[in-house]
C-alpha positions in Angstrom: 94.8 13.8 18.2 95.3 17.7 18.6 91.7 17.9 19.9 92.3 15.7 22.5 95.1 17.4 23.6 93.0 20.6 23.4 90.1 19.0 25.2 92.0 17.7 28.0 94.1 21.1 28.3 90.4 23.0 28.7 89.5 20.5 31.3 92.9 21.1 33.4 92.8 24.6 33.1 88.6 24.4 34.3 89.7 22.1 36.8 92.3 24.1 38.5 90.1 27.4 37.8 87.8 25.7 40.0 90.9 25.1 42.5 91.8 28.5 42.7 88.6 29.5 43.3 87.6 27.2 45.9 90.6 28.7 47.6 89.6 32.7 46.6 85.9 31.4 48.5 87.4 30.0 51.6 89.9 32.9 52.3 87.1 35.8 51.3 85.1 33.4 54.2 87.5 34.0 56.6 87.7 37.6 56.2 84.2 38.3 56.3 84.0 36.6 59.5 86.9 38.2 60.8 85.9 42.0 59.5 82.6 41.1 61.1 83.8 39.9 64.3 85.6 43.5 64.5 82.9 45.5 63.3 80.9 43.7 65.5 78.1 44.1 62.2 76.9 42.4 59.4 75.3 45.3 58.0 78.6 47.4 58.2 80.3 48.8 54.3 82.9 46.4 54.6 81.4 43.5 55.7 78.9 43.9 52.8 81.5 44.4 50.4 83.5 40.9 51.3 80.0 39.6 51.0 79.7 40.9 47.8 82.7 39.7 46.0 82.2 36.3 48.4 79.0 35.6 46.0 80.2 37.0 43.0 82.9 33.8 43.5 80.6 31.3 44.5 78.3 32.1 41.6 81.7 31.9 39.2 82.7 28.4 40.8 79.2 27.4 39.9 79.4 28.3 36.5 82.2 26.0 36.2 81.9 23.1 38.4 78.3 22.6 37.4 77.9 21.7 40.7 74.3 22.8 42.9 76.2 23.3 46.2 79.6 24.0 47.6 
């Protein structure tokens, strides 16, 4: 029974991982479109740096939602 309590523990703690990150993704996506907005660039240090981390995210809530898209 204790590794079904562990089990289902992992899968909250993935499941709300995911949560938080879903969150992390949409407010880095706001900021990058704001930062580029006032930079008026996309190739600007900042703006490629919020881009950065932005897929460094996506590619963790990948790993584990095992999901293809966002």
């Amino acid at each position: 029974m204790a590794e079904r309590t562990n089990k289902w523990l992992t899968k909250a703690k993935d499941r709300a991982r995911v949560v938080s990150l879903e969150d992390e993704i949409q407010l880095l996506r706001q900021k990058m479109e704001i930062t580029f907005l006032q930079e008026k660039s996309f190739t600007s240090d900042i703006v490629i740096e919020i881009s950065s981390l932005l897929d460094l995210k996506i590619n963790e809530y990948m790993k584990y939602s095992g999901k293809k898209r966002i």
